[in-house]
C-alpha positions as CSV (number, residue, x, y, z in Angstrom):
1,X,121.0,77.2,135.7
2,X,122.8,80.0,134.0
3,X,122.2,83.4,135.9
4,X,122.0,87.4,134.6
5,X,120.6,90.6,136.4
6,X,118.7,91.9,133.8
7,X,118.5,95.8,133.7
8,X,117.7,98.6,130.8
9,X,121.2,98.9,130.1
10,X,121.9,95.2,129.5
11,X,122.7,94.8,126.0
12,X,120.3,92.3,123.7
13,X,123.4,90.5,122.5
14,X,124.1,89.3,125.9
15,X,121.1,88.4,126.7
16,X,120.8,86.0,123.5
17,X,124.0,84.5,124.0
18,X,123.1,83.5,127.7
19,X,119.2,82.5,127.1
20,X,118.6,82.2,123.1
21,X,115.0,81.2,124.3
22,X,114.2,84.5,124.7
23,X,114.3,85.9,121.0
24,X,110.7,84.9,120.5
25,X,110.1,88.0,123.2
26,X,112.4,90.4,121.0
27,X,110.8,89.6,118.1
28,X,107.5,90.6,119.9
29,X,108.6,94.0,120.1
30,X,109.9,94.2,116.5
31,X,113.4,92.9,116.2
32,X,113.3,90.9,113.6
33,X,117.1,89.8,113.4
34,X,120.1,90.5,115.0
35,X,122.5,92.6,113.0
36,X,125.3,94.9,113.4
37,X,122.9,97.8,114.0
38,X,121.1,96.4,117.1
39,X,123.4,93.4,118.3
40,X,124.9,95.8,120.7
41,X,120.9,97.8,121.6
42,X,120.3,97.5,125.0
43,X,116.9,96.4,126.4
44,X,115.6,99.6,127.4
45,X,117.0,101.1,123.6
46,X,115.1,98.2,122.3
47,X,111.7,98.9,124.1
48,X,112.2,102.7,123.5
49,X,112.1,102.1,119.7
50,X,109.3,99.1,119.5
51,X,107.2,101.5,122.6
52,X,107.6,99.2,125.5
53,X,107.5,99.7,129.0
54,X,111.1,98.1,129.7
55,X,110.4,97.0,132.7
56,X,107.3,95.0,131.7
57,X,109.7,94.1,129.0
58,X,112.1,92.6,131.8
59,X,109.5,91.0,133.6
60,X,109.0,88.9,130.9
61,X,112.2,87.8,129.8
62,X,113.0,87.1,133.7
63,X,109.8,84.7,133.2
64,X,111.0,83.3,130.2
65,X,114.4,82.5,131.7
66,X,112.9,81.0,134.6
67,X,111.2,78.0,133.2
């Protein structure tokens, strides 16, 4: 299985490339696509701008990855 420490300052890109199961979770929070103005985001920008506790946020995609 694939492994990542996910933190606030992970950016969303790399978490996509690694686990693409986890876009359902971003889309959640309001991204709707990934483009050249949030491919690079971070987690924590991400939940800033949709108004999610990040690491709630976190907790969730760690969930997620784990199945």
């Amino acid at each position: 299985m694939k492994s990542m420490e996910l933190a606030a300052d992970t950016p969303m890109v790399f978490v996509l490339e690694m686990f693409p199961q986890t876009f359902p979770a971003f889309e959640q929070i309001g991204v709707c696509c990934v483009s050249d103005e949030n491919m690079n985001a971070t987690i924590g920008q991400l939940c800033q701008w949709g108004g999610v506790d990040a690491e709630s946020f976190i907790a969730a995609l760690e969930q997620i990855i784990s199945r």
